[in-house]
NUVORO-360710 format. One record per atom (N, C-alpha, C): residue in three letters; x, y, z. Coordinates in steps of 0.2 Angstrom, whole numbers, plus 5000, padded with zeros to 4 digits. Layout:
<pts>
ALAXYZ...
</pts>
This chain:
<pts>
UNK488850395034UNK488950415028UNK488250425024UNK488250465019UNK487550465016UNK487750475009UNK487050465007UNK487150434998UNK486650474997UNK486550484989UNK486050514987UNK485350454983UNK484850474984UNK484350424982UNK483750464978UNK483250464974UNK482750504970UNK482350514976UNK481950564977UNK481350584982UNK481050544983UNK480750524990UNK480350434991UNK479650494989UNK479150464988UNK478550494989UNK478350494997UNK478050554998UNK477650555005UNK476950575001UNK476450555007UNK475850545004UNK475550605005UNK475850685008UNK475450745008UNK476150805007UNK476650775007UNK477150835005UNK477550825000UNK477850864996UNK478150854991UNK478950824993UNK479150844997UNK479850835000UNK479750775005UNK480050725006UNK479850665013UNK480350685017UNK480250705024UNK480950735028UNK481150665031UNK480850645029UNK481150565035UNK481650545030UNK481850585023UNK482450555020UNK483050605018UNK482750685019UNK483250715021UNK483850715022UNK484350735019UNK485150715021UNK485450805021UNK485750835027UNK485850895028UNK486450895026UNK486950835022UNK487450835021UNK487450845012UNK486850825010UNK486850815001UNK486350875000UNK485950895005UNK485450935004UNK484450905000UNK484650855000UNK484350824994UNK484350754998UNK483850714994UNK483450644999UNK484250595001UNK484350555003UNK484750515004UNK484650435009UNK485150435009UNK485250355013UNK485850365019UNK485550325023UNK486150345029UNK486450275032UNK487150265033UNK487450195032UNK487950235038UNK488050185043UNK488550185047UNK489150135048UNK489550145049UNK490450115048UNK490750135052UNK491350065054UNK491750075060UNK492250025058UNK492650075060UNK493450045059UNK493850025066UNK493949965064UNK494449945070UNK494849995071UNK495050005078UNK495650065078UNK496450055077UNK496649985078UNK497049955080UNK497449905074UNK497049875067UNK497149855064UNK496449885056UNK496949855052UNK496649895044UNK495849825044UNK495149835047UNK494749805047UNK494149845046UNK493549835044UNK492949865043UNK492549815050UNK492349855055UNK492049805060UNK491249825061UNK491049855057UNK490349875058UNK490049915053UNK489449905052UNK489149925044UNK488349935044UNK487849975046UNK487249965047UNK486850035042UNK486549985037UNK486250045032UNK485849985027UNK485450005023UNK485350075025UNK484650105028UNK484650165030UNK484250215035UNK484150265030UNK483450315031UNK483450355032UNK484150405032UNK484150455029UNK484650515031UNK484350565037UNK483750565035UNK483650595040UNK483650595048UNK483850515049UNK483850485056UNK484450525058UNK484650535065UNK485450575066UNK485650545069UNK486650525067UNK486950485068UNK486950465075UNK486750495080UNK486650475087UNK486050435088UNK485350445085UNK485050395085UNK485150335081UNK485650335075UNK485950275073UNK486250225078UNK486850245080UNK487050235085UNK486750185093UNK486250245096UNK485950215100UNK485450145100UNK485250135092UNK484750095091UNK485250035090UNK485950025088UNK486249965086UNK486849955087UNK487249975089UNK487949995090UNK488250005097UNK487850025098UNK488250045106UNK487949995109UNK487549935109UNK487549875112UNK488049825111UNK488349825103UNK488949795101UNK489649805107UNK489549855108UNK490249895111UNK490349855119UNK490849815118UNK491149785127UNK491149855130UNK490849825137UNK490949855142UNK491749875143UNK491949955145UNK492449975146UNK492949985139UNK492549965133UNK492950005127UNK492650075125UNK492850115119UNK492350165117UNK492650175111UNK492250185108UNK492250225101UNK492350315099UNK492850305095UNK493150365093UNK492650415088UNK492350485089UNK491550505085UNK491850565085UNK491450595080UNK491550675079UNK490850705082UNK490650765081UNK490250805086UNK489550795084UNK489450725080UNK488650715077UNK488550665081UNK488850655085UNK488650595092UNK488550625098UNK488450675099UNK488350725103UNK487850685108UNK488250635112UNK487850625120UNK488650635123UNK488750675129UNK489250665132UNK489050635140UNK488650615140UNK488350585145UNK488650485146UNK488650485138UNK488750425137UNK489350385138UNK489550335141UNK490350315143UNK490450295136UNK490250265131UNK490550205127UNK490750275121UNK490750335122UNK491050385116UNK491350425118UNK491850415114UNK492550475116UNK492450545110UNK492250595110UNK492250645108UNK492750685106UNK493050745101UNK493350815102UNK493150845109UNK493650855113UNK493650895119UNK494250935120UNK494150965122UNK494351035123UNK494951005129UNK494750995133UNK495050965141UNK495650905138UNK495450875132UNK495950825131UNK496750835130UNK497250795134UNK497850815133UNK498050835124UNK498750845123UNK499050875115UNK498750815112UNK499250755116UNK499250695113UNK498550655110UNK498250655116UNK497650605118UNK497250645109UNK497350715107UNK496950765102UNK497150755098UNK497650755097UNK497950695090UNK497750625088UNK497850595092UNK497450535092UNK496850515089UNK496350535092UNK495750555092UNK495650595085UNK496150625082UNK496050685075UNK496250615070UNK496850585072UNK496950515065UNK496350485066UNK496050445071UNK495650395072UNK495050425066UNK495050485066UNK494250505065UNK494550535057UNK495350545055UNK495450535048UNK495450475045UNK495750425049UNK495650365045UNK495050345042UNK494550355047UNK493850365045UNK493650405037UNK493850445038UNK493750485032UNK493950455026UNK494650445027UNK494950415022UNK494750335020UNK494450295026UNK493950245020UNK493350265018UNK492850315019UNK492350355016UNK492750375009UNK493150395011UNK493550395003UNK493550334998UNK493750315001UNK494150244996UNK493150214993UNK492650224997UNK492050204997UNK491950244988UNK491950284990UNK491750344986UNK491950354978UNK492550314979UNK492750294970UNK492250274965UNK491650244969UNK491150194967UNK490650234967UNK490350234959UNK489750294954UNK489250264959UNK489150214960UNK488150174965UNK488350214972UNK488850234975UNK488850264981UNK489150354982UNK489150374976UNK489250444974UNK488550494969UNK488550434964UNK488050454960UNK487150464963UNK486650484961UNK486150484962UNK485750424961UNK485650354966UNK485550294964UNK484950304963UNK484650264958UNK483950274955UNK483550194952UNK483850124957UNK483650074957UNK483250054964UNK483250104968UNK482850064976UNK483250064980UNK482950064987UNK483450054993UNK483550014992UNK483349954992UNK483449874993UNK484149864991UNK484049894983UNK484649874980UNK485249914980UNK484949974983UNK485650024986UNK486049974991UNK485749954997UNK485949905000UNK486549874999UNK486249824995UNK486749804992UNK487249794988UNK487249854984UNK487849904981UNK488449914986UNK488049954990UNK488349974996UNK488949915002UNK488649885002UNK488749825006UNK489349775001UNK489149774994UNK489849754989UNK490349784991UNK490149854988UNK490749904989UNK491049904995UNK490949905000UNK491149925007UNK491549835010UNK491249785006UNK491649715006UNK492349725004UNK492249754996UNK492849774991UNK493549804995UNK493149864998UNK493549904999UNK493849895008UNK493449845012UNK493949815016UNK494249775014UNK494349725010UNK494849665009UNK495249705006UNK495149775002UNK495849814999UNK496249835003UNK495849865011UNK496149885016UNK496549825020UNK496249755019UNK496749725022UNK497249685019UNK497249665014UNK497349635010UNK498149685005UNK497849735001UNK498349784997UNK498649834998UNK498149885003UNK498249935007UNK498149955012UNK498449945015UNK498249945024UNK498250025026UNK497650045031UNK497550115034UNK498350135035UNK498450175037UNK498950205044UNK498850175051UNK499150195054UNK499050175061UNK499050225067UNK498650235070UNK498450275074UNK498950295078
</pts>
């Protein structure tokens, strides 16, 4: 997920690409989130980064060491390692069922991006520092897990 953030200074270009978000077009923050698949739970949360990192090197720096051996995580086409055992991708080769699956797993996802996004500090143009974007960030996404477990629970895969 990416946020919007004012242009950091780089010390020779006007634009610093290392914050680049090709999602907002303009500087940003990049926050990574993982839903249990299985129950309404927030089980992972890593931000914030650069926007310009890509979510495959998110991923491989922190995440994918988390992942037990023999499970995988469900990713849309920005995790582009198919080399990798611990990501199940969109495939072509994939049964009707198994593609459904894999289609709610990657909406429910969306849908707490959503529920994130009601909130001005992680929609709007934050203009207080990473630090404290962090932090914003890491409230919200507290808030809005307990609402997912607690008041209103995902769907079920």
């Amino acid at each position: 997920m990416h946020c919007k953030i004012p242009e950091p200074k780089h010390p020779r270009l006007s634009k610093n690409p290392k914050f680049y978000s090709h999602k907002s077009n303009s500087a940003g923050l990049s926050y990574e989130l993982a839903l249990d698949l299985f129950e309404s739970k927030l089980v992972w949360l890593k931000g914030p980064l650069p926007a310009g990192r890509p979510d495959l090197g998110i991923y491989q720096s922190a995440l994918r060491q988390m992942i037990p051996a023999g499970k995988k995580a469900i990713t849309d086409g920005g995790y582009n390692d198919k080399k990798d055992p611990k990501l199940s991708q969109p495939n072509s080769h994939d049964t009707e069922a198994l593609r459904t699956f894999k289609a709610r797993a990657r909406m429910r996802q969306e849908a707490f991006h959503s529920r994130l996004k009601r909130f001005h500090c992680i929609t709007d143009n934050f203009r207080h520092g990473i630090e404290r974007h962090g932090v914003c960030f890491v409230a919200v996404s507290v808030i809005c897990a307990y609402e997912m477990e607690l008041v209103s629970p995902m769907w079920s895969v």
